[in-house]
Each structure stands twice: as C-alpha cells, then as structure tokens.
C-alpha positions as a LaTeX table, in Angstrom:
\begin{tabular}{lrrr}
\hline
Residue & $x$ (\AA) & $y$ (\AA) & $z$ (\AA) \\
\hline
Unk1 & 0.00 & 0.00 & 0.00 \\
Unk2 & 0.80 & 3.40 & $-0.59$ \\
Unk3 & 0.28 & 6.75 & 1.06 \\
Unk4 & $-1.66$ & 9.10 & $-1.73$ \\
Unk5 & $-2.66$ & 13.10 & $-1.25$ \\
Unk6 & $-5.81$ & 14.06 & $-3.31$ \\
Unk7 & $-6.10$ & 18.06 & $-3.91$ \\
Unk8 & $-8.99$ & 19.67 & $-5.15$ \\
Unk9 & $-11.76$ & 17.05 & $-4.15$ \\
Unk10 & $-15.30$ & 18.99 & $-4.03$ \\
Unk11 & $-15.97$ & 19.22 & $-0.04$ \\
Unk12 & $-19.47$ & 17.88 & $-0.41$ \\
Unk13 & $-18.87$ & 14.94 & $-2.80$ \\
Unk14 & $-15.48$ & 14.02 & $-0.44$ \\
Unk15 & $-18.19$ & 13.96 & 2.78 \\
Unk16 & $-20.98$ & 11.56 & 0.67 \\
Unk17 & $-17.90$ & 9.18 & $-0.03$ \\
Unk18 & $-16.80$ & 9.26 & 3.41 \\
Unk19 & $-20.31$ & 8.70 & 4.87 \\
Unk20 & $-21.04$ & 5.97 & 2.80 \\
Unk21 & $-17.63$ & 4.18 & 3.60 \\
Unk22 & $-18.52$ & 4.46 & 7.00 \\
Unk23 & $-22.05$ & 3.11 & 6.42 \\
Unk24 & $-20.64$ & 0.16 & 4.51 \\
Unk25 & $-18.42$ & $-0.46$ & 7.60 \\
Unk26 & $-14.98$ & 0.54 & 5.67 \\
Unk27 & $-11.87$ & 2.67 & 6.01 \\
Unk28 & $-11.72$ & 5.77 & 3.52 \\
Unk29 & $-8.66$ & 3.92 & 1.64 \\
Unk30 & $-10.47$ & 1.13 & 1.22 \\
Unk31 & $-13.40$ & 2.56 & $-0.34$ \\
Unk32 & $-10.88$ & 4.63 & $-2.59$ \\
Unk33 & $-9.35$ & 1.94 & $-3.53$ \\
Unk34 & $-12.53$ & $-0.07$ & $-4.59$ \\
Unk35 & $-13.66$ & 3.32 & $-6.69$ \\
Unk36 & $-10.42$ & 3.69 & $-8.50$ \\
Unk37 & $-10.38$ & $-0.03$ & $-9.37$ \\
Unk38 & $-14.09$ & 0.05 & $-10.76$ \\
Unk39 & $-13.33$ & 3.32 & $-12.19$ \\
Unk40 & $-10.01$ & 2.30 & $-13.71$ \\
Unk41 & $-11.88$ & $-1.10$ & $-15.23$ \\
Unk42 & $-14.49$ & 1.53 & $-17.34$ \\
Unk43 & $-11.81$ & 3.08 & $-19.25$ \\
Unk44 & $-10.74$ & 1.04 & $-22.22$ \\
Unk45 & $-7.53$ & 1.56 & $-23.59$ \\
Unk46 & $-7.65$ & 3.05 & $-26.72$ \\
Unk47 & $-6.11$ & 1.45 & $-30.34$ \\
Unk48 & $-2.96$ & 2.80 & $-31.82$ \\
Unk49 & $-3.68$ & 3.06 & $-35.51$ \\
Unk50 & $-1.21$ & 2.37 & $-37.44$ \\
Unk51 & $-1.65$ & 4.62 & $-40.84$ \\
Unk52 & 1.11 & 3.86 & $-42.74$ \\
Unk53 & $-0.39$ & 0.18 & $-42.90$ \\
Unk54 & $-3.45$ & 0.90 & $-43.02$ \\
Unk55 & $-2.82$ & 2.88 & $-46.44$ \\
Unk56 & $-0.81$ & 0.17 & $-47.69$ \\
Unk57 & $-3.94$ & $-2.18$ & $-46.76$ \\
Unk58 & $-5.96$ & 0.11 & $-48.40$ \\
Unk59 & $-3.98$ & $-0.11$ & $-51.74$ \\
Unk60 & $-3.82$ & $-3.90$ & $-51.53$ \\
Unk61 & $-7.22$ & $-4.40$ & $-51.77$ \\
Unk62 & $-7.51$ & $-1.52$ & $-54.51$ \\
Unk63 & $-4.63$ & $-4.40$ & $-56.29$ \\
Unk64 & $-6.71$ & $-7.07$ & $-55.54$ \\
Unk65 & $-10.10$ & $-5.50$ & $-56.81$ \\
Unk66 & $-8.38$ & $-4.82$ & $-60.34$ \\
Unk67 & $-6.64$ & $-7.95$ & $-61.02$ \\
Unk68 & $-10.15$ & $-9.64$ & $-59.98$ \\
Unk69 & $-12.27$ & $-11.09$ & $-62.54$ \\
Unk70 & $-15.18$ & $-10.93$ & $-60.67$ \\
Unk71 & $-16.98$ & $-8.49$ & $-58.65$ \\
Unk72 & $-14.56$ & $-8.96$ & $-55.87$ \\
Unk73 & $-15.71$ & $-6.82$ & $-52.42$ \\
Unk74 & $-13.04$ & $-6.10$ & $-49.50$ \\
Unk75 & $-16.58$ & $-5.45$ & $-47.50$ \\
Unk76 & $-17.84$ & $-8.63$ & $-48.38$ \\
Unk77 & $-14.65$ & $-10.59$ & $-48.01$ \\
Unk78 & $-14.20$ & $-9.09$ & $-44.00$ \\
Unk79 & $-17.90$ & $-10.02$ & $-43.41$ \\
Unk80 & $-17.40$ & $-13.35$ & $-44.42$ \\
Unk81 & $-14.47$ & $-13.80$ & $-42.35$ \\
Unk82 & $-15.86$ & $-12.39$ & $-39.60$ \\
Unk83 & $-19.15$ & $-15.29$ & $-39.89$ \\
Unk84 & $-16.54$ & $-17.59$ & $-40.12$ \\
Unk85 & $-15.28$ & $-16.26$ & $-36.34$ \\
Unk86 & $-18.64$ & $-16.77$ & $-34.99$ \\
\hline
\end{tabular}
C-alpha cells in the first residue's frame, strides 16, 4: 500500500464518499481503492492506428479489386471472415 494526497476534491462529494464508507463499515482507503479499481476497469484503452499500414492495406485491396475477374468486395470478403469467427 501506498500513502496518496488528493487536492482539489469537491468538499461535499469528499463527505458523501466518506459517509457511505462508513455506512458500509470501511476505512476511507479502502473505499478509494474499490472506486479507482471500478473506475479504472471503465476506461478502455484506446487502439494505436497504425496509418502507414493501413494505407498500404488500403492499396492492396484496390490491387486485388483490379486484377479480380469478378466483382470482388473487401466489405464482403471481412464479413465473411468475420461469420466464419462466430
């Protein structure tokens, strides 16, 4: 465990947090430390995109759609594979 200073906590919402601790039979930490892990588990990282490959994807498929003979889809192709997941 680790010692932690919060600044700049609204008064009224620190006192509702503390009550309710208190009603629930815990410390302050330990209420804190329940919040910030349910808190922390909302937040979903984010994806990196990577644009250099998705522009080179891009232009793959625009290679692949040319040399087709048919009326070849990326859409339809990523659909499929993705029923195939299922």
């Amino acid at each position: 465990m680790m010692s932690v200073t919060i600044k700049d906590v609204d008064e009224n919402v620190y006192k509702n947090f503390k009550a309710e601790a208190v009603r629930r039979g815990l410390k302050v930490s330990e209420a804190a430390t329940e919040a910030f892990r349910f808190w922390a588990s909302l937040k979903k990282p984010r994806r990196v995109r990577n644009w250099s490959r998705i522009k080179k994807a891009s232009k793959d498929i625009d290679r692949l759609r040319e040399k087709s003979e048919s009326k070849w889809s990326g859409t339809e192709e990523i659909r499929k594979w993705r029923d195939r997941r299922k």
